[in-house]
C-alpha positions in Angstrom: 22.4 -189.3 8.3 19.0 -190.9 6.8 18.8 -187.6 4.7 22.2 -187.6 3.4 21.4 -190.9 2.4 18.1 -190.0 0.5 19.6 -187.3 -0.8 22.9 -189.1 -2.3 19.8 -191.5 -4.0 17.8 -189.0 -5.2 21.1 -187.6 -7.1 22.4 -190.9 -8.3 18.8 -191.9 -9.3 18.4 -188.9 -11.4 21.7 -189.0 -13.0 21.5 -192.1 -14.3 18.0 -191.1 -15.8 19.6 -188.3 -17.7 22.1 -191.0 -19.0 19.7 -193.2 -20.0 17.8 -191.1 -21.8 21.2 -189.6 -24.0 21.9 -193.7 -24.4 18.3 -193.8 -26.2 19.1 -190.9 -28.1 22.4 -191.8 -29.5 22.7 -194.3 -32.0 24.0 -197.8 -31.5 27.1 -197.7 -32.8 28.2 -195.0 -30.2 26.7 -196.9 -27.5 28.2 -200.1 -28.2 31.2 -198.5 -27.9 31.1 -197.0 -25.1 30.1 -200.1 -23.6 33.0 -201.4 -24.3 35.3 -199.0 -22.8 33.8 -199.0 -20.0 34.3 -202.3 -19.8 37.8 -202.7 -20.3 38.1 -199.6 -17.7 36.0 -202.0 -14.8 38.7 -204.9 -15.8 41.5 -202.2 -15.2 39.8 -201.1 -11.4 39.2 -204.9 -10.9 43.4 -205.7 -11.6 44.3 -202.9 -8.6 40.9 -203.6 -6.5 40.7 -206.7 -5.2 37.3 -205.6 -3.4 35.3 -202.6 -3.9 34.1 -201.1 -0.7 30.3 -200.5 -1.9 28.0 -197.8 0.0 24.7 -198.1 0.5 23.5 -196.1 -2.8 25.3 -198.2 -4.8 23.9 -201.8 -3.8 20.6 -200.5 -4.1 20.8 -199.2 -8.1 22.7 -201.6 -9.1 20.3 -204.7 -7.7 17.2 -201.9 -9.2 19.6 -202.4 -12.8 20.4 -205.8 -12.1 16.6 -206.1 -13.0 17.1 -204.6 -16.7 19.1 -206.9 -17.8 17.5 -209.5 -19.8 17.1 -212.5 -18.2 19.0 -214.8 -20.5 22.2 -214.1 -19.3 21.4 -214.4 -15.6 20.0 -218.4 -16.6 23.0 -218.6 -18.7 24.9 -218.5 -15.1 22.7 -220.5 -12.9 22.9 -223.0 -15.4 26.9 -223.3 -16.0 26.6 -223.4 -12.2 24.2 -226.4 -11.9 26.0 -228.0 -14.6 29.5 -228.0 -12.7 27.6 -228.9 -9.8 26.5 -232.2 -11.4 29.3 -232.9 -12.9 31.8 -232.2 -10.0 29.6 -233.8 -6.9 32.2 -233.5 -4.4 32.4 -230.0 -4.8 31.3 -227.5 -3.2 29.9 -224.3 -3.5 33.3 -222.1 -3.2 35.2 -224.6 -5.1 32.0 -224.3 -7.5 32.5 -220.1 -7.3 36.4 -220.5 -7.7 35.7 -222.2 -10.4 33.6 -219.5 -12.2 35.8 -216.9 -11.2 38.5 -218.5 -13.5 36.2 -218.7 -16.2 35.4 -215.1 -15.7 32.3 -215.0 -14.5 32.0 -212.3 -11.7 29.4 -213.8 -9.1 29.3 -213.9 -5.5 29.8 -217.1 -3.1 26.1 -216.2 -2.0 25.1 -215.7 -5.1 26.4 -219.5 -5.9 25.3 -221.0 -2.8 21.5 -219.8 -3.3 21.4 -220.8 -6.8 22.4 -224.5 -5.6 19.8 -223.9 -3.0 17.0 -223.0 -4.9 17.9 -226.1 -7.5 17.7 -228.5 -5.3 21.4 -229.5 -5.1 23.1 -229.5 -1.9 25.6 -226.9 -1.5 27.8 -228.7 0.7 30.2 -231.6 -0.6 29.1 -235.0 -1.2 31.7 -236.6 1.3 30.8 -240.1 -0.5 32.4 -241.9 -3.3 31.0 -241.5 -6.8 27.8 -242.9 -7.8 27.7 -246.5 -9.5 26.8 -245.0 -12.9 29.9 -242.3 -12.7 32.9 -245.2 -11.3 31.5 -247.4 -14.2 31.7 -244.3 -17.0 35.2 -243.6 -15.2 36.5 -247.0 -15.5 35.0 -248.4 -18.6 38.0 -249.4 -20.5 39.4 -251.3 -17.1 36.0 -253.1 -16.6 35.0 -256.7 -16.9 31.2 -258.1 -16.6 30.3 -261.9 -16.5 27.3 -263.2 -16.5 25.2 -266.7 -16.7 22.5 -266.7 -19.7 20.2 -269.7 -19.7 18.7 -271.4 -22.8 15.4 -273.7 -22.4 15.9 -276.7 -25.3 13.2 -278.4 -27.0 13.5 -281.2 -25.0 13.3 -279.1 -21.7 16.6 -279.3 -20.4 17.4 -276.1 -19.7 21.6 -274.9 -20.8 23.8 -272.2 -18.7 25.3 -269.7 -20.8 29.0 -268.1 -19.2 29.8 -265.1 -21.2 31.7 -261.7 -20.2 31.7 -258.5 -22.0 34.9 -255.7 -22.2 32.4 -252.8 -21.0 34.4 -250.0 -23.1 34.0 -251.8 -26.4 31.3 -253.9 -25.3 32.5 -256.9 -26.9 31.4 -259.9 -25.8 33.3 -263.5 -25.4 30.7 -266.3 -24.9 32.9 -269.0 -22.8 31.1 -272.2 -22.9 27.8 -273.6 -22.0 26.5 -276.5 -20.2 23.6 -278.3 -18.2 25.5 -278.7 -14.8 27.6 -274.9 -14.5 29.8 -277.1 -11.6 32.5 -274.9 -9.8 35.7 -276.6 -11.6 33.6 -276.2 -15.0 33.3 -272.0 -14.6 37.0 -271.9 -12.9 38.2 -273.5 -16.4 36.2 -271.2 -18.6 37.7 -268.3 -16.2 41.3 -269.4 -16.8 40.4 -269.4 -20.8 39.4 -266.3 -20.6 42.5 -264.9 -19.6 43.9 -266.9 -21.8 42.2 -265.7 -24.9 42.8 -262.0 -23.5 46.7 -262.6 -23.5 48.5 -259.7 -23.0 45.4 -257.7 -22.6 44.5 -259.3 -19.5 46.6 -256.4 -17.6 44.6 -254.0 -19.1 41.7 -255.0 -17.0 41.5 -253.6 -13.1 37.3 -255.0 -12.0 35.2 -257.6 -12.8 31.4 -257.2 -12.1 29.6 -260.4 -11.3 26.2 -261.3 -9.2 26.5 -263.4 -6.6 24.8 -266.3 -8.2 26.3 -269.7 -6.1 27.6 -270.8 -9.5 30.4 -268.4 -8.9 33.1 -270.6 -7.0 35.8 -269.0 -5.0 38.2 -270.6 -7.5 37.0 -268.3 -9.9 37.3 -265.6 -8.5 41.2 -266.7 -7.5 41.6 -266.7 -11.4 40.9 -263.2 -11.9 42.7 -262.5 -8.5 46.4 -263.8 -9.5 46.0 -261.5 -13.1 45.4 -258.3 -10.6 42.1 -258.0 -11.3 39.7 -257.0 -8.6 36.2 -259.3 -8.2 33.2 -256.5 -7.5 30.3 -258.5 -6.5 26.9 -257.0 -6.9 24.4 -256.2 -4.1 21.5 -258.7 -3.4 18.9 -258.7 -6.6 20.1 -255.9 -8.2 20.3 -256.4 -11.8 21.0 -252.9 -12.7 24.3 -253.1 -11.1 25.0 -255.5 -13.7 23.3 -253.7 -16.7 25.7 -253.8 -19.2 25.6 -257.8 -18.9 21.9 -257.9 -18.4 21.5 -255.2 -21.8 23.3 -257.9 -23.3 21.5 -261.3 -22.3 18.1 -259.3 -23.7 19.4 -258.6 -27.3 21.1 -262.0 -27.9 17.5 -263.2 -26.9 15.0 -260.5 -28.8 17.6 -260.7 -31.7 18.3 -264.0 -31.8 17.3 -267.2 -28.6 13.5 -266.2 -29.5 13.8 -267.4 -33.0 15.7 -270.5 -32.5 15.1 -274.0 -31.5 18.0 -275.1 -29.2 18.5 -278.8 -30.0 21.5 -278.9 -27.5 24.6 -277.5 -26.2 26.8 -278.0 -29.1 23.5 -276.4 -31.2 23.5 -273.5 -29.0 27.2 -272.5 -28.8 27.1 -272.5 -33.0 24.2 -270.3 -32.6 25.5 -268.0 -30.4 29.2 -267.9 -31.9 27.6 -266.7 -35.3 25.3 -264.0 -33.5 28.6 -262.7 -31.4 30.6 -262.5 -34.6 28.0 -260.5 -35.7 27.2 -258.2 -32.5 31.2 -257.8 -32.2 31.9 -257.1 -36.0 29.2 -255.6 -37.6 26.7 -254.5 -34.9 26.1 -250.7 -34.7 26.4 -249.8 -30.7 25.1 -246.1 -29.7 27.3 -245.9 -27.2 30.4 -245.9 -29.3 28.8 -243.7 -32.1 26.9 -246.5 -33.9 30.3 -248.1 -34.4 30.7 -251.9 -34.1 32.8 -253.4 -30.5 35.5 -254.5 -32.7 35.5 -251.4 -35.2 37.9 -248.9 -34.8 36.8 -246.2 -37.4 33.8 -244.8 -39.2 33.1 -246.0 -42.6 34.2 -243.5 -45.7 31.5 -241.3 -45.9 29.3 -242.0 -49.3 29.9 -239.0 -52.0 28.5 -240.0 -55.2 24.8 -241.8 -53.6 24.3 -243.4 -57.4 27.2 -245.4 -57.6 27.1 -246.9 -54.4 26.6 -250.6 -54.6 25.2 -252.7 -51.5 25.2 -256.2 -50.8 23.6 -257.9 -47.8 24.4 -261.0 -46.3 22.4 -263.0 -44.1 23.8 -264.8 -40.5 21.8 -267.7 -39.1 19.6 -268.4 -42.3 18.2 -264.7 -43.0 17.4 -264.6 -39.0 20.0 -260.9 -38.8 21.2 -259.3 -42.1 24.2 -257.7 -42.7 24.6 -254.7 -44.8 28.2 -253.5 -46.7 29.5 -251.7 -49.7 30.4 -253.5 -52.6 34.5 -252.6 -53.0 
């Protein structure tokens, strides 16, 4: 039996040295084409065998072969395969190798599963829900965030700032500011914010807020009766909050830091001139440099010479503004 099976080597290995060596000889053009009817002639065998019965001769040239082939292709897989892995968590690796069957790809379940392996990822299912980043990329356009931002004045009384930001557009609506943030105050700024949403209001499904004490129950009862869910963050966690917290630090690199706050009324102009701007005109890289309130890219410029600019400038030359002269 053992020299059968040297033998039937031995012939196979020698054969496909004689082939090799007419491929080499031939030109390219003939090869390519033969290539490719041998290929369509393996997708023929593959429609009427579901599973080719492989002896022993066989594995062992083609994994010998498998090592000719350049390299490139076989990353080319393993990294489709890490990519759907990190993009589909709760999958695993069969659904994974389903999946690349469909797409053509012609790997093994093993194959898949030691590919996940050697990457790091687990094969098996994540049996958890999504990751915080992934439910808020999911849910953007049904997301609320609220937050407090607090302004020292000159004469050291220090001013609460309620604002919440639409996290798809990341427009911002600052709600009112005061000295003494008392539970009826932010339950009135809550119900004027639904107000100033109107029919919008339905659009929204979560609202992310801290669990700063300043948040009354009543508040939250607001946002309740419009269907909207109340996700509070966990304990000093600021990042679960980011999109609020990105906010609070470019209203104050942009614009608090400049500023002498005389009082309330003197910070709420301030602040309403700098949100005009951040929801009108301020380019955003998370909506392709686009402003929160734009809804298309500007005409592309064709003739650079006769373009005219004119800048404007928002809280005396503090931010400037830049458009096209129509």
């Amino acid at each position: 039996m053992l020299l059968a099976v040297i033998l039937s080597f031995g012939y196979t290995l020698v054969r496909l040295v004689l082939q090799l060596f007419v491929v080499a000889v031939r030109g390219d053009g003939a090869n390519e084409i033969e290539i490719l009817v041998l290929r369509h002639q393996v997708a023929v065998l593959r429609r009427q065998v579901t599973r080719a019965d492989l002896e022993p001769t066989d594995r062992a040239v083609l994994a010998a072969l498998s090592r000719l082939v350049p390299r490139p292709r076989w990353s080319s897989v393993a990294g489709r395969i890490r990519r759907l892995a990190q993009d589909n968590p709760s999958w695993g690796y069969r659904r994974i190798h389903g999946e690349l069957v469909g797409l053509g790809y012609q790997v093994s379940a093993s194959t898949v599963w030691k590919i996940l392996n050697a990457a790091g990822v687990d094969p098996a299912p994540r049996r958890g829900g999504p990751t915080w980043t992934q439910f808020l990329t999911s849910q953007a356009k049904a997301i609320l965030a609220c937050d407090f931002l607090h302004v020292d004045s000159v004469l050291l009384k220090r001013i609460y700032v309620l604002f919440a930001m639409e996290i798809a557009t990341r427009r911002v609506h600052v709600l009112g500011a005061t000295a003494n943030p008392t539970g009826a105050w932010v339950t009135q700024q809550a119900r004027n914010l639904v107000m100033d949403l109107g029919e919008r209001a339905c659009d929204f499904k979560f609202l992310i807020r801290d669990r700063d004490a300043k948040f009354a129950g009543s508040f939250d009862a607001v946002f309740t009766a419009e269907g909207i869910r109340v996700v509070r963050t966990p304990p000093r966690a600021p990042r679960a909050n980011a999109y609020a917290e990105r906010w609070i630090r470019s209203a104050r690199r942009e614009c608090l830091d400049h500023v002498l706050v005389h009082g309330e009324r003197h910070l709420l102009a301030v602040l309403g001139q700098y949100v005009t701007h951040y929801n009108r005109h301020r380019p955003h890289q998370a909506r392709q440099q686009l402003a929160p309130m734009a809804d298309t890219a500007p005409t592309p410029i064709i003739n650079l010479t006769a373009v005219r600019v004119r800048r404007r400038a928002i809280l005396n030359g503090l931010i400037n503004e830049y458009r096209q002269v129509a």
